[in-house]
Every structure is written in structure tokens, then in C-alpha cells.
C-alpha positions as CSV (number, residue, x, y, z in Angstrom):
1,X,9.6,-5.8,-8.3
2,X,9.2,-3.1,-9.9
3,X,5.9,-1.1,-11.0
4,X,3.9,2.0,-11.3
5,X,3.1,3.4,-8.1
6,X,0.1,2.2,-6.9
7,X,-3.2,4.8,-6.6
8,X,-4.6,3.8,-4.0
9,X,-4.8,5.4,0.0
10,X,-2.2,3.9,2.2
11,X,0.3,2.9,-0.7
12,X,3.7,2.9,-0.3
13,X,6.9,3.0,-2.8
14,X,10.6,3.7,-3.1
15,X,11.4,5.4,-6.5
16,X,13.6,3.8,-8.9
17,X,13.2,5.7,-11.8
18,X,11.2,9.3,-12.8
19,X,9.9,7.9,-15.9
20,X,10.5,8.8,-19.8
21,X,8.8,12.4,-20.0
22,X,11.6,14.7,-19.8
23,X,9.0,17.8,-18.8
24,X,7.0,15.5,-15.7
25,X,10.6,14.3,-14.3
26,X,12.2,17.8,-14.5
27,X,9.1,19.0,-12.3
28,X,9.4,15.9,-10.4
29,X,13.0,16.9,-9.5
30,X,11.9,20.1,-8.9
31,X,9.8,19.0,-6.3
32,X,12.3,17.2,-4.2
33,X,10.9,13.9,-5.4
34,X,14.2,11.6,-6.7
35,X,14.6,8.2,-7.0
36,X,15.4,6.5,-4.0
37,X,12.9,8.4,-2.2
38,X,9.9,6.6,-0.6
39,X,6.3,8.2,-1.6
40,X,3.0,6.9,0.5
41,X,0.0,8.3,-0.8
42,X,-2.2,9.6,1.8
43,X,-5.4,10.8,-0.1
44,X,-7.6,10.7,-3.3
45,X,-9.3,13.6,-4.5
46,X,-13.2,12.9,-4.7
47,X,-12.9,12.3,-8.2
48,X,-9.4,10.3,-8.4
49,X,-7.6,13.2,-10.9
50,X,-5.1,14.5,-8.3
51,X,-3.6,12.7,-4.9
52,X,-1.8,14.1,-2.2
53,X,1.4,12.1,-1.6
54,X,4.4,12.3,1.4
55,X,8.1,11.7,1.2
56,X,10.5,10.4,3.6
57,X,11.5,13.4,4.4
58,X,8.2,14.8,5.1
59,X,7.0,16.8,2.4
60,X,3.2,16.5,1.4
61,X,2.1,17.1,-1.7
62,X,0.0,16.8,-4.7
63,X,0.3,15.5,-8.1
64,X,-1.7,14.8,-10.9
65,X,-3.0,11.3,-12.0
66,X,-0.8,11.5,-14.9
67,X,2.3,12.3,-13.3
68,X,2.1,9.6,-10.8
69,X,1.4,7.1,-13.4
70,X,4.8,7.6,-14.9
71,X,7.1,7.3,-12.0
72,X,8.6,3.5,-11.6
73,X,7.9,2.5,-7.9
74,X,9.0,-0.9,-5.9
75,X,5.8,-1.1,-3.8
76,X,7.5,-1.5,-0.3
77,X,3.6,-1.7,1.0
78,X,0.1,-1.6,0.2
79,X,-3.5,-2.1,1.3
80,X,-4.7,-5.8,1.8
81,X,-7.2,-4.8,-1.4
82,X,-4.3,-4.3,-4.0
83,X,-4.2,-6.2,-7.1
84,X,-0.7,-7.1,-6.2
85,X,-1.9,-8.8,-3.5
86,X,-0.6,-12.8,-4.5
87,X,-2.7,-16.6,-3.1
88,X,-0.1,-18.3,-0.7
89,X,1.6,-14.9,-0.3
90,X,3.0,-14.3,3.2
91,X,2.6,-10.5,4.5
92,X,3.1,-8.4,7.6
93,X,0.5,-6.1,8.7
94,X,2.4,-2.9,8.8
95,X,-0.6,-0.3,9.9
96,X,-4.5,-0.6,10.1
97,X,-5.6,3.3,8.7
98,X,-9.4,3.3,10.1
99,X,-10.9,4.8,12.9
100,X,-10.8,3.8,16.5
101,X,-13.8,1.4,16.1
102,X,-12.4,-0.5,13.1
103,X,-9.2,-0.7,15.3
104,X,-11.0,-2.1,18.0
105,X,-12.9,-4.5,15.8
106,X,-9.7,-5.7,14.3
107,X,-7.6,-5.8,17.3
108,X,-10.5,-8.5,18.4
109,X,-9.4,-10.6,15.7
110,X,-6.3,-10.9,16.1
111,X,-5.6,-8.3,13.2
112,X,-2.7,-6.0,14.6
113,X,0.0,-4.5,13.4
114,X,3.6,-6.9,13.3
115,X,1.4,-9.8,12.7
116,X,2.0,-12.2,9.8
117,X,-0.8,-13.5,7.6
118,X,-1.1,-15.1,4.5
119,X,-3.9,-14.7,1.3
120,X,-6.3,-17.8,1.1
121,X,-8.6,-16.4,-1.2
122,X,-9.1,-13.5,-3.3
123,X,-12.4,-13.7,-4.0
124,X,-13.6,-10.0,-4.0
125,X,-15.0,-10.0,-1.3
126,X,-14.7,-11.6,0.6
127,X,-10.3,-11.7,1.2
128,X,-9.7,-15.0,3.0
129,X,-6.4,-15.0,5.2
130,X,-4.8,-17.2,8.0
131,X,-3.1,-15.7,10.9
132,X,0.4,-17.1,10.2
133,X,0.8,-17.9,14.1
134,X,-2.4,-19.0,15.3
135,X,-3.3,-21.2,12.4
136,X,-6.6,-19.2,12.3
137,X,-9.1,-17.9,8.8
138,X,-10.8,-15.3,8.8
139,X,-12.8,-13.7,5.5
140,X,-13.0,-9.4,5.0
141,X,-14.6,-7.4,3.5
142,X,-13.2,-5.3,0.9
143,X,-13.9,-2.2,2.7
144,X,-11.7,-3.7,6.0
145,X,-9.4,-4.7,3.4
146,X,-9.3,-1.4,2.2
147,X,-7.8,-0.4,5.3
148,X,-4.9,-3.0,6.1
149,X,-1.7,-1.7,5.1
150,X,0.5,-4.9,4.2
151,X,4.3,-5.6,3.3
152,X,5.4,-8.3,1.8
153,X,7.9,-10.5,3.6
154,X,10.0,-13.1,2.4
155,X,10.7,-17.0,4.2
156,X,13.4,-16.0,6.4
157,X,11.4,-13.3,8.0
158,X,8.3,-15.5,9.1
């Protein structure tokens, strides 16, 4: 699948493509940031204009609203929140980015990461998902979903 990268905290892409501006790739390249590489965008700037993103090979940086929007990304993942978030969908939970409380809280529901859950509901909010294993729902809160980083996994890896 392949789509703009995501703007949102916790989002994670490989690169296929540095987009149609000639001027914003050539200062892409620049940068280090090539496709193949794998962006995850760590923070938003209070007013959403500029973010600061990582690579793979442990650069941080940050780019312009603008400039993001034009690279073409394969999300590899993204929080529970995102749009691309699909009903029926299996996902694994790849990290949980709160604090130790909301760890705790989630941990307590069975909410970890390696786990495999799949979207009920979309309903914003409240998310409904099942715990693939334990055949058990549970409803968030956009704010929890906010902070559950997801991947999406295919049939053979449930």
C-alpha cells in the first residue's frame, strides 16, 4: 500500500518514492533521506507546521508540513487512531508511547506489545477491538488510541 506519510506521533514508513518536486527531493537527498529508508515521526510542533522525524539509521530531524506531504510512504505502522485503521482488520501491537501509568493501565488489559487484536468498531470514540487470543472486547478512548502503535499483519502471521 502505498501513501503519503502519515502526520501523526508514532507513525512509521519505508520510502518508496521522494515525490514530483524536483527542489523538496533534491533537499530530501540531501538530507540522507532516500527511498528505502524507514521514517517514524516522533513529534508535532504545537501548531502542526513542522515535525521532527528519525531514520533507520538514526538521524532526527525536522521537516516542514509540506515536504512531508510529498514523499510516497508504505505505512509499515501507525497509531490505533489512524484513518487507515480498517473493521475486521487484524494488527499487532508494536509499542504503547505513554507514560508509565498508561503502561500500567494497559498492561492490565491485556494491551501489550506482540499481542494481536483486531478493529470492532470505529466509532470515534470509542475504538472497539478484541484480543485476537483471548476472545476478549474492549472500547478506548481516542486519547489511549492515540497512543497504540499498531502493524498490520496478514493471515499467516496470526
Amino acid at each position: 500500500m502505498s501513501t503519503r506519510l502519515s502526520i501523526q506521533v508514532g507513525s512509521e514508513c519505508i520510502i518508496r518514492s521522494l515525490g514530483q518536486d524536483k527542489k523538496i527531493a533534491r533537499r530530501l537527498a540531501q538530507m540522507g533521506i532516500l527511498p528505502g529508508s524507514r521514517l517514524k515521526v516522533i513529534r508535532l510542533a504545537p501548531f502542526g507546521k513542522t515535525l521532527e522525524l528519525s531514520t533507520d539509521q538514526g538521524q532526527y530531524f525536522a521537516l516542514r508540513d509540506d515536504e512531508a506531504n510529498v514523499l510516497d510512504c508504505e505505512m509499515v505502522a501507525m497509531p490505533l487512531s489512524n484513518k487507515a485503521v480498517k473493521i475486521d482488520q487484524y494488527y499487532r501491537i508494536r509499542s504503547l508511547i505513554g507514560g508509565k501509568t498508561f503502561q500500567q493501565k494497559m498492561e492490565q488489559q491485556g494491551i501489550i506489545p506482540g499481542v494481536i487484536i483486531q478493529i470492532r468498531g470505529l466509532n470515534k470514540p470509542p475504538i472497539l477491538i478484541e484480543l485476537f487470543q483471548e476472545k476478549k472486547s474492549l472500547a478506548l478512548g481516542l486519547g489511549e488510541a492515540e497512543k497504540i502503535i499498531i502493524e498490520e499483519i496478514d493471515d499467516s502471521q496470526r
